[in-house]
N, C-alpha and C positions, 0 to 999 in steps of 0.2 A: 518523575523529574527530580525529585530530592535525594532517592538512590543515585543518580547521575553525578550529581552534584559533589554530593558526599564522596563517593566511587572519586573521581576526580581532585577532591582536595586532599584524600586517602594517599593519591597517588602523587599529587606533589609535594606532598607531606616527605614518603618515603623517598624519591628522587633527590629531594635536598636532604636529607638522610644519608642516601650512598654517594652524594657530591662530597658532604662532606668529609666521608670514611675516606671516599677516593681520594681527595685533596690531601688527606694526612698522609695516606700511603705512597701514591705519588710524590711529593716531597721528600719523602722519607726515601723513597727507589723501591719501594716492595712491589708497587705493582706496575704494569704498564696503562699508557692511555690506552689503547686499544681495547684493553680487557675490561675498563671503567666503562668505554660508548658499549660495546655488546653487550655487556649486561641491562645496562639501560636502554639498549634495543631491544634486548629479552621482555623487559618489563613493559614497555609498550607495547610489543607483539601481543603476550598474554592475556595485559588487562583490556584491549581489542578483540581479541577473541572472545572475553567474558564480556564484553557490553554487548555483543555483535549476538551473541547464542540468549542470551535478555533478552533485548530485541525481537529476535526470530521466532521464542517464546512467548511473547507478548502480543504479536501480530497474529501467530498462526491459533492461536488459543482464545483468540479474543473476536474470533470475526461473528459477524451478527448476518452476514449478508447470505443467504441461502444458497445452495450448489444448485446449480439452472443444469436440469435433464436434457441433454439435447435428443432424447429415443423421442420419436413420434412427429420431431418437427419437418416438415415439407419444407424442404430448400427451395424447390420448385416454384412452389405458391410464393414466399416471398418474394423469386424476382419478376412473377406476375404481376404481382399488387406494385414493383418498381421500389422495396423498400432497399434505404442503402444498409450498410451494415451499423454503422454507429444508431440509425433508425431503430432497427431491430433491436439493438442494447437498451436503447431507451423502453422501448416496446415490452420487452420481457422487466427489466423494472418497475413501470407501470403496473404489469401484473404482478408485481412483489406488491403493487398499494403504497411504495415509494411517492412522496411529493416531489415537484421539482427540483427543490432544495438538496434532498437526500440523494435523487439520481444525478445531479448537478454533482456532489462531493464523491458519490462513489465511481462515475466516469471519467474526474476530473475534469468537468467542463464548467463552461460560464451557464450559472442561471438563464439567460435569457438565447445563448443557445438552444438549451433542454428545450425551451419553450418554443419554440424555434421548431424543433426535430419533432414536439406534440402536436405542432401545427399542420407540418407535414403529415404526421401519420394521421391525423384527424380524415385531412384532405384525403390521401392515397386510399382508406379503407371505408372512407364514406361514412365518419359518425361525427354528430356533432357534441360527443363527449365522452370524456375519458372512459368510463365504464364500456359504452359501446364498444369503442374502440377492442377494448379486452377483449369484450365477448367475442365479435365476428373474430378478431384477430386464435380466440380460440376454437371457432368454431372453420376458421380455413388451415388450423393447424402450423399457424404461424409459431405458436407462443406454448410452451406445455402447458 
């Protein structure tokens, strides 16, 4: 967040920088307005580009959340058992050992959804607790 910040007062630092160059030259006739805004579109193009490739570095480098194998799972078997698919997200989370907090932030859902969707799968696979749930859920090849 402080490179952001920094990045940013960097840049309007510079901007009122080339206002002012432009204002002299401009006055003066050396340069046109035209060629003052495109540079100054240049400069936000770029420094856009460099927050945005940050960013993409930051995210893609930084995930904690494991790649989920789809080899071996029975598509079949799930819509036996009736799970829906945000179910099944939840379900293979569960098996990550995720609390509902954590599958709450990494699905983007409300807490008491998540809790919601545990209830269900509790119900659908017939265990009256999380663990259970896993095991048959691996042992009908729902979940890798």
């Amino acid at each position: 967040m402080r490179a952001v910040i920094i990045g940013f007062g960097l840049l309007i630092l510079c901007l009122l920088v080339l206002f002012k160059i432009g204002e002299v030259n401009f006055t003066k006739g050396n340069v046109r307005l035209e060629v003052i805004v495109a540079i100054v579109a240049l400069i936000f193009f770029f420094v856009g580009l460099y927050f945005n490739n940050q960013a993409q570095k930051k995210t893609s480098g930084n995930s904690s959340e494991p790649l989920v194998s789809t080899q071996g799972i029975d598509y079949d078997q799930i819509k036996k058992v009736g799970l829906t698919q945000r179910e099944h997200d939840v379900l293979v989370k569960m098996a990550d050992g995720l609390s509902n907090q954590e599958i709450a932030e990494h699905l983007f859902l409300s807490e008491s959804t998540v809790k919601t969707h545990v209830s269900n799968i509790l119900f659908k696979l017939d265990a009256k607790r999380r663990t259970q749930a896993v095991q048959a859920a691996k042992k009908l090849k729902i979940v890798a």
